[in-house]
VOSE-711997 format. One record per residue: z, x, y of N, C-alpha, C, O in turn. Coordinates in steps of 0.001 Angstrom, whole numbers, padded with zeros to 6 digits, always signed. Atoms other than C-alpha are relative to their C-alpha. Layout:
ZXYZXYZXYZXY;...
% end
This chain:
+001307+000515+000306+008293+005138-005622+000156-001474-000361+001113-001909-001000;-000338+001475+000180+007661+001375-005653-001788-000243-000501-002901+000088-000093;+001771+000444+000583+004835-000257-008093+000255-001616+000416+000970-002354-000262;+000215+001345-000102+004098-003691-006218-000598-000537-001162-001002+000141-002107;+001384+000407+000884+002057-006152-008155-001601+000132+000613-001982+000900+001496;+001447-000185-000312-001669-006681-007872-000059-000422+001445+000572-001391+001866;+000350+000445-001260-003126-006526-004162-001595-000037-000151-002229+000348-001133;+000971+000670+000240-006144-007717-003505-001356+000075+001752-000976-000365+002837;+001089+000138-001222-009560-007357-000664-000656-000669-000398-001468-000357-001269;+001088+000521-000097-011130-010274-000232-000873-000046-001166-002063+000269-001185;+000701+000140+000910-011734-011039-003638-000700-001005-000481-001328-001691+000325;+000847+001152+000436-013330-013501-005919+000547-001324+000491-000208-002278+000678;-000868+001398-000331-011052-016268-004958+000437+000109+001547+001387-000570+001936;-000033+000097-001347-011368-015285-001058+001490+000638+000571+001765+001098+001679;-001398-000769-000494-007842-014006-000924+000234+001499+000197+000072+002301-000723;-000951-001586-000153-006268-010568+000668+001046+000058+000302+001510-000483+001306;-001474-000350-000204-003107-009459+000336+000458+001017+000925-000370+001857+001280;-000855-001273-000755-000582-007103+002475+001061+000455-000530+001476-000123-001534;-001179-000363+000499+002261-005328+001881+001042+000161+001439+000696+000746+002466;-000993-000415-001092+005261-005238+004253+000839+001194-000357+001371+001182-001467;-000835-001455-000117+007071-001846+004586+000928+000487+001040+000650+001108+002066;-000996-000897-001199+010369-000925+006299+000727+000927-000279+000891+000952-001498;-000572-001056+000059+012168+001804+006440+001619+000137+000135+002037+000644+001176;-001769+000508+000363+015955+001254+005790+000957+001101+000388+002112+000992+000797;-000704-000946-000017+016714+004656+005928+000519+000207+001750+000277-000538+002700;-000219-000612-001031+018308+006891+008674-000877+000830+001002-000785+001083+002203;+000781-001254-000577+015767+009291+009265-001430-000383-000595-001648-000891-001695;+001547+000197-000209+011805+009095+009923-000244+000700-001337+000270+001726-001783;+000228-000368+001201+010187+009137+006727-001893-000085+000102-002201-000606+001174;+001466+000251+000265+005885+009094+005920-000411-000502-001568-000553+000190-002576;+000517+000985+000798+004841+006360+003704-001338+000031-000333-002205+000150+000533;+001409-000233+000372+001826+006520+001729-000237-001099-001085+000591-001037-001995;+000529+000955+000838+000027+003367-000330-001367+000586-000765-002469+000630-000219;+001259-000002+000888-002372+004319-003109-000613-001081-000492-000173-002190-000189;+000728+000903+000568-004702+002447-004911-000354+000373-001431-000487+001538-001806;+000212-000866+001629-005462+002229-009018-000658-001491-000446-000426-002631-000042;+000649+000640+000752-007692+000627-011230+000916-000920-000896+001891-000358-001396;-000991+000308+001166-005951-001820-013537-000060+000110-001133+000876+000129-001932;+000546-000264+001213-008269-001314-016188+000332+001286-000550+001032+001512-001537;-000271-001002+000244-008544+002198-015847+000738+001181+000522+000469+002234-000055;-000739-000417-000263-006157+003860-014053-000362+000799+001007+000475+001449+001634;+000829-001147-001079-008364+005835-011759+000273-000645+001425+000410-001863+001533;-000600+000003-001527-007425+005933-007857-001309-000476+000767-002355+000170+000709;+000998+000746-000223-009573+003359-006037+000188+000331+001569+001151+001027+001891;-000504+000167-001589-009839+003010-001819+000377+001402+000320+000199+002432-000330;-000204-001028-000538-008709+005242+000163+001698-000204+000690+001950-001235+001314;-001256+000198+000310-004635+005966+000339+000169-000099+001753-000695+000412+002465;-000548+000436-001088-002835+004793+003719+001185+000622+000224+001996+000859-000672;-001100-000973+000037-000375+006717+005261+000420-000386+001416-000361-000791+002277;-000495+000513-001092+002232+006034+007962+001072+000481+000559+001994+000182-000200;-001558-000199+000256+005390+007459+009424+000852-000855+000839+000693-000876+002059;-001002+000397-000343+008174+005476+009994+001338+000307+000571+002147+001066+000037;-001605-000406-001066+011223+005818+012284+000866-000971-000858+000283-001767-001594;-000952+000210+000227+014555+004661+011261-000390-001676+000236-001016-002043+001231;+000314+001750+000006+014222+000486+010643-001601-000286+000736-001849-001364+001276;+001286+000573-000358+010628+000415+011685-000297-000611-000923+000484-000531-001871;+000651+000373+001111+008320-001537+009467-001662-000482+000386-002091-001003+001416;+001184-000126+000077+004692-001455+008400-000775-001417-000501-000552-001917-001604;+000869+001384+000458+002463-004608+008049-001453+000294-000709-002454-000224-000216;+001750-000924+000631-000799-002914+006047-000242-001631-000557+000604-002276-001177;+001034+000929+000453-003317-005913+005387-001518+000243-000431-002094+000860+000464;+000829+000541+000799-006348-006446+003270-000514-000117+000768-000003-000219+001883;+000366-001092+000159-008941-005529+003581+000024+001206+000953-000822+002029+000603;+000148-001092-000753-008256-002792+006560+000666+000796-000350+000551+001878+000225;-000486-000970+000582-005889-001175+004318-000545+000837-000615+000316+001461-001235;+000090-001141+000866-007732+001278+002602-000625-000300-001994-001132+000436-002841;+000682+000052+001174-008560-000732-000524-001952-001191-000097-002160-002302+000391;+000997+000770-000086-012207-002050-001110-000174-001193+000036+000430-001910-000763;+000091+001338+000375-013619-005280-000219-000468-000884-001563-001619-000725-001970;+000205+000571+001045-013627-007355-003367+000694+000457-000867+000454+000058-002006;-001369-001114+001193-010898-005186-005313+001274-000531+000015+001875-000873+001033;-001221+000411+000354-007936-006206-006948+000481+001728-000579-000283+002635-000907;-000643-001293+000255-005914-003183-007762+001789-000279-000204+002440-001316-000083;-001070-000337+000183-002570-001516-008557+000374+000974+001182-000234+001964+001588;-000016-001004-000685-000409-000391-006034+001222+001098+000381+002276+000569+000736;-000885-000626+000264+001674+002491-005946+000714+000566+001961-000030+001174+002731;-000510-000583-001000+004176+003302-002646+000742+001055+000107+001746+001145-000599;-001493-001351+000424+006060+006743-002039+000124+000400+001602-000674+000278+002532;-000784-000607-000807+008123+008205+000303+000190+001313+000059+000732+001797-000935;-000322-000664-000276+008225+011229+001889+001620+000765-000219+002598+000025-000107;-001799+000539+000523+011884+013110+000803+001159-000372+001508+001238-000112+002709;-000755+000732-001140+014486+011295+002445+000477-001267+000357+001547-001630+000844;+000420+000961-000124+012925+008105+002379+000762-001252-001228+000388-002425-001225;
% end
């Protein structure tokens, strides 16, 4: 599990963020990005999910990732086991 810092849709200051995601491992794994309130901890957007082959990697961008336009958030990554 990996807690990036804050990502961001197209918020007050016009900026969206991405996350890059590769897969290091040996074996095809399914990657999933949540979303969380920072205030309150509650699960924002809608979670993104992906599977990866052996050294692939994922480019998820703002806002078509899954988190709302105008939202700054927390974001949590996990791995399928294996991963």
């Amino acid at each position: 599990m990996l807690h990036p810092p804050l990502v961001e849709s197209a918020g007050s200051d016009g900026w969206s963020t991405g996350e890059g995601i590769a897969n290091t491992g040996t074996s095809a794994v399914t990657v999933t990005v949540s979303y969380y309130d920072v205030a309150t901890g509650a699960q924002v957007g809608t979670p993104q999910s992906q599977s990866l082959a052996p050294s692939a990697f994922w480019g998820l961008y703002q806002p078509s990732g899954g988190l709302p336009s105008g939202s700054r958030a927390s974001a949590v990554v996990t791995t399928s086991s294996g991963g």
